[in-house]
PASEBA-1860 file (N, C-alpha, C; in nm, 3 decimals):
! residues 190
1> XXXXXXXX> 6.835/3.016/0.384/6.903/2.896/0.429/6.802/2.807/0.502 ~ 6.787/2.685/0.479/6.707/2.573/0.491/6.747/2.486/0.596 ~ 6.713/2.501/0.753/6.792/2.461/0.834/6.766/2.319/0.836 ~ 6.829/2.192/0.960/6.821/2.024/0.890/6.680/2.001/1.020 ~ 6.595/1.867/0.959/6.538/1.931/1.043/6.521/1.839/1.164 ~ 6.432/1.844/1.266/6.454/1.796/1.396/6.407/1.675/1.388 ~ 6.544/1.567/1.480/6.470/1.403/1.522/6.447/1.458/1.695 ~ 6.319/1.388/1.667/6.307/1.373/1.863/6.308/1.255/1.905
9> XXXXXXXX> 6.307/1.212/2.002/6.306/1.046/2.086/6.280/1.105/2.182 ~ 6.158/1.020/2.255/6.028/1.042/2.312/6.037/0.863/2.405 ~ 6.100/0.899/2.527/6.068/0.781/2.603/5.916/0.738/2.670 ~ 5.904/0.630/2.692/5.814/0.590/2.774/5.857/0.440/2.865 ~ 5.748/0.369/2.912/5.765/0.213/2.936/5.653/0.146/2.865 ~ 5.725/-0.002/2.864/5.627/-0.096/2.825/5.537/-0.158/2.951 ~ 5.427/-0.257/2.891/5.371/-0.296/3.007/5.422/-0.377/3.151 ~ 5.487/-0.392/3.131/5.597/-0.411/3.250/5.660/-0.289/3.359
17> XXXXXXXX> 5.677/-0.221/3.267/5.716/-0.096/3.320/5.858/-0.046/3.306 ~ 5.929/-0.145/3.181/6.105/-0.143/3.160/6.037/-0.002/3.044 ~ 6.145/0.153/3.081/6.161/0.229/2.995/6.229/0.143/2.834 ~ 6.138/0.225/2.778/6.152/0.239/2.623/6.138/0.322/2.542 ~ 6.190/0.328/2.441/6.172/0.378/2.320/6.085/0.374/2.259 ~ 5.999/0.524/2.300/5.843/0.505/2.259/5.791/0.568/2.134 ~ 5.897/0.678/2.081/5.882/0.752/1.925/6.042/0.786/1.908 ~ 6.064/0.765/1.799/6.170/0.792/1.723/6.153/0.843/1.626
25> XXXXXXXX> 6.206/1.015/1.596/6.175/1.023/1.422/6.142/1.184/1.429 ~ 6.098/1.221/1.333/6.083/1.336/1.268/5.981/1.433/1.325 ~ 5.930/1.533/1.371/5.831/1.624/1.469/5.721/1.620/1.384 ~ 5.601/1.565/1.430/5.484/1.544/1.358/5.411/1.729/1.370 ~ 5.463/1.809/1.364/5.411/1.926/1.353/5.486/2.002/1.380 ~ 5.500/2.058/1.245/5.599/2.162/1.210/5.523/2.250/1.079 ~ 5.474/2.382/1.111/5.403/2.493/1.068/5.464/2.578/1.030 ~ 5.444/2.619/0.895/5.519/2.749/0.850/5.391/2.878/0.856
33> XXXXXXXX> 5.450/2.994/0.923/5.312/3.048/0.953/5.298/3.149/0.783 ~ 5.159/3.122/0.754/5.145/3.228/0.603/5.167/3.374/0.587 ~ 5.142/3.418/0.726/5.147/3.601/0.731/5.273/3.599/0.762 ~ 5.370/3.540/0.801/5.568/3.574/0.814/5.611/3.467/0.724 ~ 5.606/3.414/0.612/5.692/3.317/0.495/5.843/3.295/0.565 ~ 5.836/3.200/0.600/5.988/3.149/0.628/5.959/3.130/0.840 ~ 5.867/3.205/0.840/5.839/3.138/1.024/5.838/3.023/1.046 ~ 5.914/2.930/1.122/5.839/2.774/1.098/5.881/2.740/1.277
41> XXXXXXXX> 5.727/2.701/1.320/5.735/2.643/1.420/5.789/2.482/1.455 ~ 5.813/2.485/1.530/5.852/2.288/1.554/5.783/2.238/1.661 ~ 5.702/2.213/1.656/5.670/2.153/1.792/5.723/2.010/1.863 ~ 5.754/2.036/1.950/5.830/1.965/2.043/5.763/1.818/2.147 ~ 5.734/1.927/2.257/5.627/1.846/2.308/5.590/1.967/2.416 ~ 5.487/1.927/2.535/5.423/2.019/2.618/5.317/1.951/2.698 ~ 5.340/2.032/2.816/5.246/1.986/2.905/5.185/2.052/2.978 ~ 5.022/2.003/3.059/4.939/2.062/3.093/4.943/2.038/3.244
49> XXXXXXXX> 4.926/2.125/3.319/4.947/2.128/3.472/5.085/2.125/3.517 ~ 5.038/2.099/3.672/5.245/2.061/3.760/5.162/2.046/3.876 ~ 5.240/1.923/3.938/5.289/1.845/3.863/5.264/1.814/3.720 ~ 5.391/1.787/3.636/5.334/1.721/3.506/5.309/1.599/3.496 ~ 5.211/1.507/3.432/5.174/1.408/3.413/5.276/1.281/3.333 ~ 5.334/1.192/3.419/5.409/1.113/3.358/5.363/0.999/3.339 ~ 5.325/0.944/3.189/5.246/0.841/3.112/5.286/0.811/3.003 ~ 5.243/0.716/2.958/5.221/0.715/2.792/5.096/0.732/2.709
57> XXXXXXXX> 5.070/0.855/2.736/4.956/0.927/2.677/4.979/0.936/2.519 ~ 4.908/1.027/2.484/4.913/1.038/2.365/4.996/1.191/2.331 ~ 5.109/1.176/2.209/5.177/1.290/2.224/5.085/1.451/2.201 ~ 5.131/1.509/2.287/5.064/1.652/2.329/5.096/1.774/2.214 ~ 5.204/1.699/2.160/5.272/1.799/2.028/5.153/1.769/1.905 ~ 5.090/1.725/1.908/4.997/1.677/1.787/4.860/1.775/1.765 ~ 4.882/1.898/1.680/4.761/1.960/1.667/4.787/2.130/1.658 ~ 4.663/2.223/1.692/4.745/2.340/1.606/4.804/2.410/1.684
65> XXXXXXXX> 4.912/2.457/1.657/5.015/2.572/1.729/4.944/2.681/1.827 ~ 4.971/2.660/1.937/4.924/2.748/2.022/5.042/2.839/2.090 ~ 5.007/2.953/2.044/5.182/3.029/2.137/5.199/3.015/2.299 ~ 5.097/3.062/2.399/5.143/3.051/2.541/5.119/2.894/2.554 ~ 5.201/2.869/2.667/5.159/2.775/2.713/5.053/2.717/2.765 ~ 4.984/2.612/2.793/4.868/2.543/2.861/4.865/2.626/2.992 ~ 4.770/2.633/3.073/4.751/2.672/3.183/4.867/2.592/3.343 ~ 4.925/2.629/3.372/5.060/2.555/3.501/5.114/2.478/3.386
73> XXXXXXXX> 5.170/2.489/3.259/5.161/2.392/3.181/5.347/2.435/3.080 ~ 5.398/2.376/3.002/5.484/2.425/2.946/5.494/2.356/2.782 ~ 5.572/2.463/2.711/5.593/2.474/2.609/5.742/2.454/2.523 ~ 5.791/2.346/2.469/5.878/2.291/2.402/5.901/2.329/2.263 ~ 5.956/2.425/2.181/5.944/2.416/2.036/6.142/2.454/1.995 ~ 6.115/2.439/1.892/6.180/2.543/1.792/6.141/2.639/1.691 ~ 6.180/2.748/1.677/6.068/2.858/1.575/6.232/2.906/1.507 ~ 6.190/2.891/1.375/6.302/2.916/1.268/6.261/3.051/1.249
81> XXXXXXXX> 6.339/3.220/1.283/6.294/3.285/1.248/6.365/3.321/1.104 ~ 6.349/3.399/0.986/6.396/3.430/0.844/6.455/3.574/0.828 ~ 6.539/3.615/0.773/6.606/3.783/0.773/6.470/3.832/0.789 ~ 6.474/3.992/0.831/6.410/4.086/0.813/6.385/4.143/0.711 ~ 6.285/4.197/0.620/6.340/4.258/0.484/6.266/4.425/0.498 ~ 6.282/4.412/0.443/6.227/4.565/0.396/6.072/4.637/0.411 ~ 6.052/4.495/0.324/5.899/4.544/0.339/5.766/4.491/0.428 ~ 5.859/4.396/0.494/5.828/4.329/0.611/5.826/4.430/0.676
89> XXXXXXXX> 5.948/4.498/0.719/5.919/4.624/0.824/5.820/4.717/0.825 ~ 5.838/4.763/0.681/5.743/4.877/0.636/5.613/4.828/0.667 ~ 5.546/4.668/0.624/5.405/4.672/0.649/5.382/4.575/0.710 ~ 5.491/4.526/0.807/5.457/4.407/0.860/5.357/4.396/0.988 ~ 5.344/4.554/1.048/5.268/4.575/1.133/5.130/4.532/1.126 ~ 5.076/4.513/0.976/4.954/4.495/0.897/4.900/4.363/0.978 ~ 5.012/4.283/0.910/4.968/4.131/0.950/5.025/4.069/1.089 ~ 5.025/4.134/1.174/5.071/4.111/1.315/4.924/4.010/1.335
97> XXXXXXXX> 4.774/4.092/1.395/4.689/3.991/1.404/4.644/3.898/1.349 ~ 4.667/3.851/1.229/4.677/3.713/1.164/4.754/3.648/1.167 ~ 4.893/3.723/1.176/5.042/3.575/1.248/4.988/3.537/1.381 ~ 4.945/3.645/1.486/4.961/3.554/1.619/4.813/3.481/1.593 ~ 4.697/3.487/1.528/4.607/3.436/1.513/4.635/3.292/1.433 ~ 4.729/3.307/1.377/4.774/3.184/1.333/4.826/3.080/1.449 ~ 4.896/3.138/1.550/4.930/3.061/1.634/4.820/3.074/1.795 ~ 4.742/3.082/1.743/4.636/3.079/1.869/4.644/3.119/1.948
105> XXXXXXXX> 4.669/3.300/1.946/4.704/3.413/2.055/4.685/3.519/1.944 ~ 4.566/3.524/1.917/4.592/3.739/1.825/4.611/3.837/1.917 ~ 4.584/3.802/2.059/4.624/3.933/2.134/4.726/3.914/2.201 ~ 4.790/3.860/2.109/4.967/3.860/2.206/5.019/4.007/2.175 ~ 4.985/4.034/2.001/5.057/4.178/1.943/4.989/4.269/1.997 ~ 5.133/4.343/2.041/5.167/4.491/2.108/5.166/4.582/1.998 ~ 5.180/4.557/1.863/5.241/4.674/1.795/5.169/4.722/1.787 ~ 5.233/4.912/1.774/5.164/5.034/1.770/5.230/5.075/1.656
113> XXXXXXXX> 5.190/5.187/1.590/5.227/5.301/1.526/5.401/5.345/1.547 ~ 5.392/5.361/1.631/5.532/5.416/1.721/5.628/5.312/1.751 ~ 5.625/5.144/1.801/5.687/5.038/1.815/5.817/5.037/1.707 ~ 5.928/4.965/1.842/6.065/4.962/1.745/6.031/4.817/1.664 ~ 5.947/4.783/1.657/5.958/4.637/1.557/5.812/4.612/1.548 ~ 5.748/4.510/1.446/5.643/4.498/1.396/5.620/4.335/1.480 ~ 5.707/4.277/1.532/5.647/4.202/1.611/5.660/4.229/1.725 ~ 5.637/4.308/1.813/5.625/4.353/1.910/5.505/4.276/2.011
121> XXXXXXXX> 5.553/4.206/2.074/5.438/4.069/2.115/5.472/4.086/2.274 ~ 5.342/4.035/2.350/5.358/4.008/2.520/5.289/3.884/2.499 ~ 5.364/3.753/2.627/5.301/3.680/2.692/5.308/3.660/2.824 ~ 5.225/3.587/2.892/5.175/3.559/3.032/5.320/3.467/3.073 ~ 5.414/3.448/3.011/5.472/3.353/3.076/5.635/3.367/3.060 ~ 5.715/3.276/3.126/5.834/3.307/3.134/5.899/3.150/3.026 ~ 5.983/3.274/2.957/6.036/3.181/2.781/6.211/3.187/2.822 ~ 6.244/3.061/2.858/6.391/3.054/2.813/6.429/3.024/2.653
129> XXXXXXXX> 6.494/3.127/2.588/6.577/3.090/2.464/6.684/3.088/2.447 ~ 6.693/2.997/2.378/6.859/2.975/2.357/6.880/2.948/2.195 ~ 6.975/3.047/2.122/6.993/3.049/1.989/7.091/2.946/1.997 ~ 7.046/2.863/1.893/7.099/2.704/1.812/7.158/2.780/1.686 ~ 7.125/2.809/1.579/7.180/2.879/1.445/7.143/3.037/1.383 ~ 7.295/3.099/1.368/7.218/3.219/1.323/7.251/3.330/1.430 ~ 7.196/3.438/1.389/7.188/3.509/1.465/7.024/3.629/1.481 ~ 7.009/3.655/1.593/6.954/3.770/1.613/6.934/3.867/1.691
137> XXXXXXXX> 6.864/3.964/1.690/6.821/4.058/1.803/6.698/4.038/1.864 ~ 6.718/4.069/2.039/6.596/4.074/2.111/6.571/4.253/2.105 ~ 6.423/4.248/2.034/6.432/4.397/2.098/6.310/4.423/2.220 ~ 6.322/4.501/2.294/6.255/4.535/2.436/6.202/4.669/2.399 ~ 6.082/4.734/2.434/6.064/4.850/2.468/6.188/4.967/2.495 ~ 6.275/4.972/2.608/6.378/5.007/2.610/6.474/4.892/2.595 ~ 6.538/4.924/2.509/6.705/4.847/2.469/6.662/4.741/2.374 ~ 6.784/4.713/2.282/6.771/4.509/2.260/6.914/4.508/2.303
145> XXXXXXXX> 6.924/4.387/2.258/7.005/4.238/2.285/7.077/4.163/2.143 ~ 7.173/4.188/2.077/7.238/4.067/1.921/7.293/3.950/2.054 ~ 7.235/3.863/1.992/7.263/3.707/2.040/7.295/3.607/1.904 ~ 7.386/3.551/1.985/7.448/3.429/1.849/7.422/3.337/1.927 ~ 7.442/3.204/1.788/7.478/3.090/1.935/7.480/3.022/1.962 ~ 7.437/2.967/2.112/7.459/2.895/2.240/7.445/3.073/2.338 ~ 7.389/3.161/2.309/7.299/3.260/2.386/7.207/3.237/2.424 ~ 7.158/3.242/2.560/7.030/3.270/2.612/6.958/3.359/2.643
153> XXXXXXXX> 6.833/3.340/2.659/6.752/3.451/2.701/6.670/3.436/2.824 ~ 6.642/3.456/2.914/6.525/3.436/2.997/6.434/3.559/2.984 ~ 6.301/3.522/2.925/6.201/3.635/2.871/6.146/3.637/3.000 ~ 6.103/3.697/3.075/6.018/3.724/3.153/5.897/3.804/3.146 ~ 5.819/3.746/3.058/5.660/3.800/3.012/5.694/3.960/2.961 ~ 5.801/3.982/2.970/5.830/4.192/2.868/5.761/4.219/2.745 ~ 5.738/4.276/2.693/5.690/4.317/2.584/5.789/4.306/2.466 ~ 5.855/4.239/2.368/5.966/4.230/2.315/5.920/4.184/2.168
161> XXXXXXXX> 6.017/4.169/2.058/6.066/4.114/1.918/6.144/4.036/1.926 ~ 6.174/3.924/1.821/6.319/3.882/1.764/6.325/3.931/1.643 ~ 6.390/3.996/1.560/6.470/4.116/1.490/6.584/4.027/1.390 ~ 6.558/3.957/1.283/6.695/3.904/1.259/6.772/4.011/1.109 ~ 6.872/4.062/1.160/6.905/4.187/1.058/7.032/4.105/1.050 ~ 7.047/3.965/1.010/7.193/3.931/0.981/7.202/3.823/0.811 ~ 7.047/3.831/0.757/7.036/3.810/0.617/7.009/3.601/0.612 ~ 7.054/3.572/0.718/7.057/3.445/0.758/6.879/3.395/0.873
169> XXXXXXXX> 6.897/3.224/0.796/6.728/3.232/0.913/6.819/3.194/1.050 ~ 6.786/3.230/1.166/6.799/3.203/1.254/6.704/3.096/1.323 ~ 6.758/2.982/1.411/6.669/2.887/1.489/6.711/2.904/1.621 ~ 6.569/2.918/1.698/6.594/2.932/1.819/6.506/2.821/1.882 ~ 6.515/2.801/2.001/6.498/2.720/2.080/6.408/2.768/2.215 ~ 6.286/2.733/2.275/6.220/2.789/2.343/6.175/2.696/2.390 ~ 6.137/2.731/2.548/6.066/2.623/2.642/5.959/2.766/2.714 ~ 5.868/2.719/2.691/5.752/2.850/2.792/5.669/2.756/2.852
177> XXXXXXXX> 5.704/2.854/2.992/5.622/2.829/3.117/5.541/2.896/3.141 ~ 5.396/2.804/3.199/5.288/2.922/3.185/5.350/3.025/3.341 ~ 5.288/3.151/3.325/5.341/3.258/3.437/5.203/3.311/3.470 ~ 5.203/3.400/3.603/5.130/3.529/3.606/5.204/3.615/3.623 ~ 5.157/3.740/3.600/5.211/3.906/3.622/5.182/3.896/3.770 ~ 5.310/3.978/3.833/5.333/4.014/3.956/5.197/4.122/3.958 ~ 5.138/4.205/4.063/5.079/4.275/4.105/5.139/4.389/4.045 ~ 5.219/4.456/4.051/5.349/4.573/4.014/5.310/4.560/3.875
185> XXXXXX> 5.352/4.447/3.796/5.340/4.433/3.644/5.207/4.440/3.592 ~ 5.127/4.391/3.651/4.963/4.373/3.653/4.905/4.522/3.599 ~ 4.958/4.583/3.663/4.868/4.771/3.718/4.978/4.816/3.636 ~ 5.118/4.808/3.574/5.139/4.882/3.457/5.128/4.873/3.327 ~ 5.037/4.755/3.343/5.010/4.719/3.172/4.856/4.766/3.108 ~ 4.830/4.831/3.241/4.666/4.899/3.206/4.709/5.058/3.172
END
Protein backbone atom coordinates (compact mmCIF):
# COMPACT_ATOMS: atom_id res chain seq x y z
CA UNK A 1 0.00 0.00 0.00
CA UNK A 2 1.29 3.33 -1.36
CA UNK A 3 0.71 5.87 1.28
CA UNK A 4 -0.41 9.88 -0.14
CA UNK A 5 2.34 11.77 0.12
CA UNK A 6 3.35 14.76 2.37
CA UNK A 7 2.54 18.75 1.72
CA UNK A 8 4.53 20.86 4.17
CA UNK A 9 4.16 24.77 4.61
CA UNK A 10 7.16 26.24 5.92
CA UNK A 11 6.62 29.87 7.33
CA UNK A 12 8.91 32.65 7.38
CA UNK A 13 8.81 36.76 6.97
CA UNK A 14 9.33 39.07 4.31
CA UNK A 15 11.64 41.99 4.40
CA UNK A 16 9.54 43.89 6.49
CA UNK A 17 9.16 41.36 8.78
CA UNK A 18 5.07 40.53 8.05
CA UNK A 19 5.09 36.44 8.44
CA UNK A 20 4.68 34.55 5.26
CA UNK A 21 4.36 31.86 3.31
CA UNK A 22 7.73 30.86 2.62
CA UNK A 23 7.41 27.05 0.94
CA UNK A 24 4.43 25.38 0.03
CA UNK A 25 4.45 21.91 -1.53
CA UNK A 26 5.79 18.57 -1.65
CA UNK A 27 9.11 17.34 0.83
CA UNK A 28 12.14 17.91 -1.26
CA UNK A 29 13.65 14.67 0.26
CA UNK A 30 12.13 11.71 0.51
CA UNK A 31 14.54 8.39 0.35
CA UNK A 32 13.66 4.98 -0.13
CA UNK A 33 16.44 3.13 1.65
CA UNK A 34 17.94 0.08 -0.93
CA UNK A 35 18.89 -2.53 1.87
CA UNK A 36 14.88 -2.40 3.40
CA UNK A 37 12.70 -1.87 -0.23
CA UNK A 38 9.66 -0.13 0.82
CA UNK A 39 11.63 2.07 3.85
CA UNK A 40 10.96 5.58 2.85
CA UNK A 41 12.14 8.40 4.80
CA UNK A 42 10.44 11.98 4.61
CA UNK A 43 12.25 14.53 5.65
CA UNK A 44 10.65 17.18 7.33
CA UNK A 45 12.73 19.73 8.62
CA UNK A 46 15.50 19.99 11.62
CA UNK A 47 17.54 21.88 13.56
CA UNK A 48 20.94 22.49 14.84
CA UNK A 49 21.53 23.75 18.43
CA UNK A 50 18.91 25.38 21.28
CA UNK A 51 18.17 27.69 21.29
CA UNK A 52 16.97 26.98 17.75
CA UNK A 53 17.73 29.43 15.17
CA UNK A 54 14.75 31.44 13.89
CA UNK A 55 15.41 32.80 10.17
CA UNK A 56 14.94 32.37 6.78
CA UNK A 57 17.78 30.29 6.15
CA UNK A 58 18.00 27.87 3.86
CA UNK A 59 15.79 24.69 4.38
CA UNK A 60 17.79 22.19 6.67
CA UNK A 61 15.68 19.21 5.20
CA UNK A 62 17.74 19.43 1.95
CA UNK A 63 20.46 16.68 1.67
CA UNK A 64 21.33 13.11 2.82
CA UNK A 65 19.38 11.38 5.54
CA UNK A 66 21.05 11.39 8.66
CA UNK A 67 19.31 9.20 11.50
CA UNK A 68 20.30 11.01 15.00
CA UNK A 69 19.80 14.21 15.27
CA UNK A 70 22.32 17.29 14.85
CA UNK A 71 24.18 17.88 17.95
CA UNK A 72 21.38 20.06 20.86
CA UNK A 73 19.62 19.80 17.58
CA UNK A 74 16.24 17.98 16.43
CA UNK A 75 14.82 15.80 13.98
CA UNK A 76 11.37 16.04 12.01
CA UNK A 77 10.49 13.10 9.56
CA UNK A 78 8.14 10.53 8.56
CA UNK A 79 9.59 6.89 7.86
CA UNK A 80 7.02 4.62 6.00
CA UNK A 81 7.85 1.33 7.47
CA UNK A 82 6.61 -2.01 4.86
CA UNK A 83 5.23 -5.66 6.31
CA UNK A 84 7.82 -7.86 7.59
CA UNK A 85 8.40 -10.86 5.38
CA UNK A 86 10.03 -13.81 5.75
CA UNK A 87 13.07 -13.51 4.43
CA UNK A 88 13.68 -10.24 5.65
CA UNK A 89 13.73 -11.87 9.03
CA UNK A 90 15.70 -14.76 8.16
CA UNK A 91 18.56 -12.53 6.58
CA UNK A 92 17.79 -9.27 7.33
CA UNK A 93 20.36 -9.18 10.01
CA UNK A 94 22.89 -9.24 6.92
CA UNK A 95 22.05 -5.85 5.75
CA UNK A 96 21.53 -4.03 9.05
CA UNK A 97 25.09 -2.10 8.41
CA UNK A 98 24.29 -0.85 5.06
CA UNK A 99 20.58 0.33 5.98
CA UNK A 100 21.83 2.40 8.91
CA UNK A 101 24.86 3.33 6.66
CA UNK A 102 22.46 4.44 4.35
CA UNK A 103 21.11 6.78 6.74
CA UNK A 104 24.31 8.12 8.19
CA UNK A 105 24.63 6.04 11.46
CA UNK A 106 26.08 2.24 10.69
CA UNK A 107 26.61 2.01 14.32
CA UNK A 108 23.25 2.59 15.37
CA UNK A 109 22.69 -1.56 14.74
CA UNK A 110 22.51 -3.60 17.83
CA UNK A 111 21.75 -6.78 16.11
CA UNK A 112 23.22 -9.93 17.35
CA UNK A 113 22.84 -13.50 16.59
CA UNK A 114 20.40 -13.92 19.49
CA UNK A 115 18.23 -10.38 18.93
CA UNK A 116 14.32 -10.51 18.83
CA UNK A 117 14.40 -8.48 15.50
CA UNK A 118 16.93 -7.68 12.78
CA UNK A 119 16.56 -4.08 13.30
CA UNK A 120 17.51 -3.91 16.51
CA UNK A 121 19.00 -0.23 16.59
CA UNK A 122 20.22 2.35 19.63
CA UNK A 123 20.31 6.10 19.50
CA UNK A 124 21.75 8.95 21.61
CA UNK A 125 18.50 10.59 21.72
CA UNK A 126 14.98 10.84 22.82
CA UNK A 127 12.27 9.97 19.66
CA UNK A 128 8.61 10.80 20.16
CA UNK A 129 6.40 8.58 17.72
CA UNK A 130 3.28 8.71 16.91
CA UNK A 131 1.63 6.13 14.36
CA UNK A 132 -0.38 8.13 11.51
CA UNK A 133 -1.31 4.74 9.32
CA UNK A 134 -1.12 1.16 9.89
CA UNK A 135 -0.01 -0.63 12.35
CA UNK A 136 3.01 -1.89 14.29
CA UNK A 137 5.17 -3.31 16.94
CA UNK A 138 7.81 -1.68 19.17
CA UNK A 139 10.07 -4.35 20.15
CA UNK A 140 12.55 -3.69 23.29
CA UNK A 141 15.10 -6.04 24.56
CA UNK A 142 12.59 -7.09 27.20
CA UNK A 143 8.89 -6.77 26.00
CA UNK A 144 7.25 -4.94 22.81
CA UNK A 145 4.45 -2.76 22.33
CA UNK A 146 1.32 -3.32 18.93
CA UNK A 147 0.48 0.35 18.39
CA UNK A 148 -2.16 1.61 15.90
CA UNK A 149 -3.05 4.92 15.17
CA UNK A 150 -2.86 8.11 16.88
CA UNK A 151 -0.33 5.85 19.43
CA UNK A 152 2.61 7.19 20.82
CA UNK A 153 5.80 6.39 21.79
CA UNK A 154 8.38 8.23 23.77
CA UNK A 155 11.77 6.28 22.86
CA UNK A 156 14.11 7.09 25.28
CA UNK A 157 17.54 6.19 23.61
CA UNK A 158 16.52 1.89 24.52
CA UNK A 159 17.75 -0.41 22.32
CA UNK A 160 14.52 -1.29 20.22
CA UNK A 161 12.76 -2.33 16.49
CA UNK A 162 9.60 -1.37 14.68
CA UNK A 163 8.26 -4.90 13.71
CA UNK A 164 5.31 -4.46 11.26
CA UNK A 165 3.60 -8.14 11.28
CA UNK A 166 0.16 -6.64 10.10
CA UNK A 167 0.91 -7.17 6.06
CA UNK A 168 0.13 -3.35 5.67
CA UNK A 169 3.08 -0.35 5.31
CA UNK A 170 2.81 1.46 8.28
CA UNK A 171 3.72 5.50 8.59
CA UNK A 172 5.00 6.80 11.47
CA UNK A 173 5.84 10.02 12.55
CA UNK A 174 9.04 11.03 14.51
CA UNK A 175 10.60 14.10 16.00
CA UNK A 176 14.33 13.23 17.62
CA UNK A 177 15.99 15.14 20.04
CA UNK A 178 19.52 15.07 20.30
CA UNK A 179 20.07 13.32 24.12
CA UNK A 180 22.92 12.04 26.33
CA UNK A 181 22.96 8.77 28.35
CA UNK A 182 22.47 9.30 32.00
CA UNK A 183 25.69 8.06 33.90
CA UNK A 184 23.58 4.72 35.06
CA UNK A 185 22.86 4.14 31.21
CA UNK A 186 26.39 5.17 30.18
CA UNK A 187 28.25 2.15 32.33
CA UNK A 188 25.49 -0.41 31.18
CA UNK A 189 26.00 -0.22 27.69
CA UNK A 190 29.75 -1.21 28.04
Amino acid sequence: MSLPPIRRVVTGHDASGQAIIAIDGALPTVTELAAIPGTVFHEVWNTEGAPASIGNGPDPSIGPIRLPPPRQGTRFRFVDIPPDTEEFLRRGAEKMGSAFAEIGDAHASTVKADSPHPLMHRTESIDYGVVIAGEITLILDKGEASLRAGDVVIQRGTNHAWANRSGKTCRMLFILVDGRFDEEISKSRT
